[in-house]
C-alpha angles and dihedrals in degrees: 000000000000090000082064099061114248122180118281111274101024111159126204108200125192133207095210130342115233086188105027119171132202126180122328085023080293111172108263100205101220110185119171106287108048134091121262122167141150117194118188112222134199106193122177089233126118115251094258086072095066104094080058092068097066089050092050088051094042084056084053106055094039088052091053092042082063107031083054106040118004100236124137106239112183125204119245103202118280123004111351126105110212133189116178082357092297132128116252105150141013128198134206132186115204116184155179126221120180109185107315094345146097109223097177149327140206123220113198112193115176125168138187097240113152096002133142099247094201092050090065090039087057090057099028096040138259097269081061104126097207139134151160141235081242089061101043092044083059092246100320109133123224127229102246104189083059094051095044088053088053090043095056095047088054095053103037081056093050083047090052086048090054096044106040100023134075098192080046094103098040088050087055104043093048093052090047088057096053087058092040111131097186116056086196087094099067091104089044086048089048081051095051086042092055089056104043080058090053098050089050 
């Protein structure tokens, strides 16, 4: 779809996966209830910004996880999202670079929202640390039309940051490190920062 040039921004939402995939082409288990999107972007950045996109989307759904629900959701580098050092969402960024320009990305987002966590636990194994908002909310739901509106307005405003700021990456990166889980990513974060310095 996205070689076919859809409008920027369009989302594909799923109701459930039935091949869902996570990082290293892992299997992402996607049952009814959670949350499971891909949106196709067209931002104005050089490819060198990329890496940039999956910690954007990693600030937004942490935001909204909070905005929404008030939970604390850590961020395991580059691309997990954590809360009580469980897993509850997991992000890719597929794209797609001609020459010295980025053509398009994808930016797949799913989240365990309204899951059955033991139902993920029986196919993934019991050491799976892995849990849901559900969960963590002690069984309440939560309305998933309203969290995917916040979430889009967090991550189109990450996107504005990348394409129209120069400080944009830098904001974003420093924001990622205060919610960082795993201190193991200081040398990939000197290497973000190096970058950030080139493209200056």
């Amino acid at each position: 779809m996205a070689e076919k040039k859809p409008l920027n921004g369009t989302v594909i939402l799923a109701e459930q996966q039935l091949k869902g995939r996570g990082t290293l082409e892992r299997k992402w288990i996607s049952p009814r209830g959670g949350i499971w999107f891909s949106v196709i972007i067209r931002p104005c950045i050089p490819p060198e910004k990329i890496s940039f996109l999956s910690l954007a989307a990693a600030l937004a759904v942490c935001e909204t996880l909070i905005e929404k629900t008030m939970l604390f959701p850590k961020i395991k580098w580059p691309n997990d999202i954590l809360i009580n050092h469980k897993k509850v969402s997991g992000i890719l960024v597929d794209a797609a670079i001609k020459g010295r320009k980025l053509e398009y990305a994808v930016v797949g987002i799913g989240i365990n929202a309204n899951v059955d966590v033991k139902k993920i636990i029986s196919i993934l194994g019991q050491n799976s640390a892995v849990t849901s908002i559900k969960e963590e909310l002690l069984g309440k739901y939560v309305n998933r039309q309203i969290f995917l509106r916040i979430l889009f307005e967090r991550l189109e405003g990450y996107l504005f940051q990348l394409e129209l700021s120069k400080s944009g990456p830098m904001v974003i990166l420093n924001k990622v490190v205060e919610r960082l889980e795993n201190s193991n990513a200081r040398q990939a974060i000197e290497q973000m920062n190096e970058m950030i310095e080139n493209l200056s």
